[in-house]
N, C-alpha and C positions, 0 to 999 in steps of 0.2 A: 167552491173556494177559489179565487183568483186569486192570481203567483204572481207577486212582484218580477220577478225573473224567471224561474226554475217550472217546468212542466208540471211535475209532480212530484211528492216527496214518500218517502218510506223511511219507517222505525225497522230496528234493529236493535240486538239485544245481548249481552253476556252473559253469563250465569251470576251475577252478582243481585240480581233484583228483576227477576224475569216478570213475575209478576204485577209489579207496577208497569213495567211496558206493555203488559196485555193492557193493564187498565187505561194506559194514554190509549195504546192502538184503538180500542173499542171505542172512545169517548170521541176520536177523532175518523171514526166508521170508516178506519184503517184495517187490514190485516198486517200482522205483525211480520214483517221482512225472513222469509228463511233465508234461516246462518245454521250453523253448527260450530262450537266453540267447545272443544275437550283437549284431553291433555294425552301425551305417549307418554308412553311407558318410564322412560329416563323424567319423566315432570315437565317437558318442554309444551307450551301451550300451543294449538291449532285451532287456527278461524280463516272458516270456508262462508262466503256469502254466495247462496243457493240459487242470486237471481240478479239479474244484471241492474247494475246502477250508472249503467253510464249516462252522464251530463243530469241525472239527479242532488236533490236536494237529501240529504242523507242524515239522518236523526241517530244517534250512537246510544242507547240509553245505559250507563255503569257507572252508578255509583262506586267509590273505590273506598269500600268496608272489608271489611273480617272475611277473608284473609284478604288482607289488605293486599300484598303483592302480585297475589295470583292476579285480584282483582285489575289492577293499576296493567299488568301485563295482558292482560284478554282486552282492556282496553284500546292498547297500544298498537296489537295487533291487529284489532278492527280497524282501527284507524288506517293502518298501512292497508290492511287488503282494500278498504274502499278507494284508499286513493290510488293504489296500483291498479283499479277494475276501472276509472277516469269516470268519479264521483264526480258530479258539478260542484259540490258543495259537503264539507263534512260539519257537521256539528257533534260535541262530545259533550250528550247531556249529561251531566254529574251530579247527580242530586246529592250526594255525602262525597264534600274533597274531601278524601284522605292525606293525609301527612301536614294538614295543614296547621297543624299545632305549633311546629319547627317552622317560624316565620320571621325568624330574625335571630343575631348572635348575642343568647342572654348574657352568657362569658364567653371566654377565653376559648376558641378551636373551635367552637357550635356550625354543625353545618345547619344550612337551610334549605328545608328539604323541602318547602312549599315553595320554594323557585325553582328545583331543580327538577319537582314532579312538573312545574307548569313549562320549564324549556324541552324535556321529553315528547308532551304532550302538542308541542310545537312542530318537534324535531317531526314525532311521526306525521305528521300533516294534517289535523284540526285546523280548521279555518274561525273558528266560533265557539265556544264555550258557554253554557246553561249550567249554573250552579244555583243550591239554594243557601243561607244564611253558614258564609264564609265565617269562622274562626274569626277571622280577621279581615275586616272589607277590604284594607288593603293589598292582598293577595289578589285580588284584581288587577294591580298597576303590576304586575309578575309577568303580565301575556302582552304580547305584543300582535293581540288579535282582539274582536269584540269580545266581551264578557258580558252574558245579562245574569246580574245577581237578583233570585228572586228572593222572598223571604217569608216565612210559614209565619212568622206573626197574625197576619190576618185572620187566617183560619185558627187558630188556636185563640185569639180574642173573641171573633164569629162563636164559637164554642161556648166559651166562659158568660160572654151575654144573650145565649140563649139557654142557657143554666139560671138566669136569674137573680144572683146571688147581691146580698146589697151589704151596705158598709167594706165596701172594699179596699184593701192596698194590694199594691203590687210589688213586689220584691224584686229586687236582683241580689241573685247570692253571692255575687264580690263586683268589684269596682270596675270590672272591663263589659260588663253586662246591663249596667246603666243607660245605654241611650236605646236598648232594646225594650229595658223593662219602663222608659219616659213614652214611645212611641204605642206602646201597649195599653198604658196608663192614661193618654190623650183618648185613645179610642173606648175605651172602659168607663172614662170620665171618675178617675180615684186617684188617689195622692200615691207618693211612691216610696219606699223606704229603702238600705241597703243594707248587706250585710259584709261589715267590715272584718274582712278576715286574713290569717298570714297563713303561709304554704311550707313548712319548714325543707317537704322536699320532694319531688313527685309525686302524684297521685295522694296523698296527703293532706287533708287540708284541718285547720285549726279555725275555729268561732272566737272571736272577739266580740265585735258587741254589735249592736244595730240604729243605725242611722236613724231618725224619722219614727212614728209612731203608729204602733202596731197593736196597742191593746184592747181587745172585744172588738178588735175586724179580722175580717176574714181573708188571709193574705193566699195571694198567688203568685208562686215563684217563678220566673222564667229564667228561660238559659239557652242557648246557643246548641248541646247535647248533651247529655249522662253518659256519662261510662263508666268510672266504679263508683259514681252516687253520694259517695262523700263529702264534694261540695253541698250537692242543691240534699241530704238528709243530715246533714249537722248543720246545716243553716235552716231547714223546717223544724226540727227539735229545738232548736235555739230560738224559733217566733213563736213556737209553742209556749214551751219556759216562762217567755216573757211575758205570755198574755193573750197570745191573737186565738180569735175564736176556731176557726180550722184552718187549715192548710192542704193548699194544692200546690200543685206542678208541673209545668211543661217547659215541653223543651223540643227544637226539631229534630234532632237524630238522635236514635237509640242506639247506644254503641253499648252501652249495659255491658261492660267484660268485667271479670271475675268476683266483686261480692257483689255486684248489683244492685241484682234482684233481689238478694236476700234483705239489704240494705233499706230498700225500699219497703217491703214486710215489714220489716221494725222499727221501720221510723212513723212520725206522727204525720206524716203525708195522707189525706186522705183518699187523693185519686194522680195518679200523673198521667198527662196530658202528652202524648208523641206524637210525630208523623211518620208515614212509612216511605222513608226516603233512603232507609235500610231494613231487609227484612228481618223479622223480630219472631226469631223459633218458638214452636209451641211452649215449649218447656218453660222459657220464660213470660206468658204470658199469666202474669196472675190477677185477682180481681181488682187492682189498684191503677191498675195499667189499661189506659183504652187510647187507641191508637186512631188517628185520623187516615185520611189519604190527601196526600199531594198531586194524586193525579190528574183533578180537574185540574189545577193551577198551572202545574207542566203541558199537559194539552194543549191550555191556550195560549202560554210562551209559543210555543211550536208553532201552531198554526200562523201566532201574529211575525214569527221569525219568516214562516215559507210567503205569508201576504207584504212583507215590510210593513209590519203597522209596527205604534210604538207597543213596547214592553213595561214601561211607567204607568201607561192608562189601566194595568192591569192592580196597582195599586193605589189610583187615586179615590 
């Protein structure tokens, strides 16, 4: 592999998604960078990197999931210990931004806490930023560094059409998830429908009706992530309802907190579709639920970030 600049590059890792780092490091016939990242006693976090980086090209891989803060803090701290060791380069893979929900002031005193995680993540000294499928794309324009946004679409379409499945639509289970589930629907080759719904107040959500035509197809819902399931399971019971032959769902981040899983058991979903771009405990692993991996597609980010190729050609 020839380096646009940098000799050579090394992965490194937090305890938030160690796993998928074995899986880039092995795909990229890497050994995974010794670090050690634990906490004292009082809760204050420590990260020791075990091998020298100096004037390297340096890969951070943390996702910033459950528990979100510790997460975002082992991050921060990698960050600092690389560049106090005189990193050539740090990049903060993030395959799940955390806080990126708070991305603007919906009323009155709202902090925004997706600028404030991306000026942290500045402050400690990231040069570069690898995220997949942002909340909000424009949480992007938050860094005043490179951002490559990649997006698990492909692989979750890659999926559904080697399932086979025909007379299809595509859903999005409210109006901010539309140009994911048009993009999806292009590749699929099926029409797309939506589901128009009101939010009375966090994590809450209410089914009103549905856009577009859904009855005796076989609708597949997309989404950005789950986490109490309530959108994307009252919007599959509501295409149910109304007609559609079965129903699926995917989505790129499993954040699945508190009914979930159970949510998903009782609803009329018949399989949902995740990536592992946060790890997903056994516990919650039921038979509805089958998970992909991100880690070919972060691999090859990586690699084309250490050679400067483009990042685009990886979704054309």
């Amino acid at each position: 592999m020839n380096s646009g600049v940098f000799s050579e590059f090394k992965i490194f890792t937090g305890n938030a998604n160690p796993k998928l780092a074995e899986d880039i490091a092995t795909i990229l016939g890497k050994p995974l960078g010794k670090s050690a990242v634990s906490t004292f006693s009082d809760g204050e976090i420590s990260a020791n990197l075990h091998e020298s980086v100096r004037g390297v090209d340096v890969f951070l891989v943390q996702p910033t999931c459950s528990p979100v803060n510790n997460n975002l803090m082992e991050l921060l701290i990698m960050i600092d210990a690389a560049k106090r060791a005189s990193a050539g380069r740090i990049n903060a893979v993030i395959p799940y931004y955390g806080y990126a929900r708070q991305d603007r002031k919906a009323k009155a005193r709202d902090p925004i806490t997706a600028k404030l995680v991306a000026n942290l993540i500045m402050a400690a000294g990231a040069d570069r930023v690898v995220t997949m499928d942002l909340h909000a794309a424009q949480i992007q324009g938050y860094f005043d560094i490179p951002v490559d946004h990649l997006v698990g679409m492909p692989i979750l379409a890659k999926y559904f059409q080697e399932k086979n499945l025909d007379n299809l639509v595509i859903v999005s289970p409210d109006h901010g998830s539309v140009t994911r589930t048009r993009n999806m629907a292009e590749v699929l080759n099926a029409p797309i429908a939506i589901v128009d719904k009101r939010r009375p107040e966090p994590n809450k959500s209410e089914i009103m009706n549905i856009i577009g035509d859904i009855e005796g197809k076989t609708a597949i819902l997309i989404d950005d992530m789950v986490d109490t399931a309530g959108t994307i399971t009252n919007a599959a019971n509501a295409i149910k309802n109304l007609g559609a032959k079965e129903v699926y769902a995917c989505a790129t981040h499993a954040v699945l907190s508190g009914p979930a899983v159970q949510r998903i058991e009782d609803s009329e979903i018949k399989e949902m579709v995740l990536l592992d771009t946060m790890p997903i405990p056994q516990e919650k692993m039921i038979d509805k639920i089958k998970v992909l991996s991100v880690a070919p597609l972060l691999a090859a980010a990586i690699s084309r970030i250490f050679t400067n190729e483009s990042i685009s050609k990886l979704f054309d």
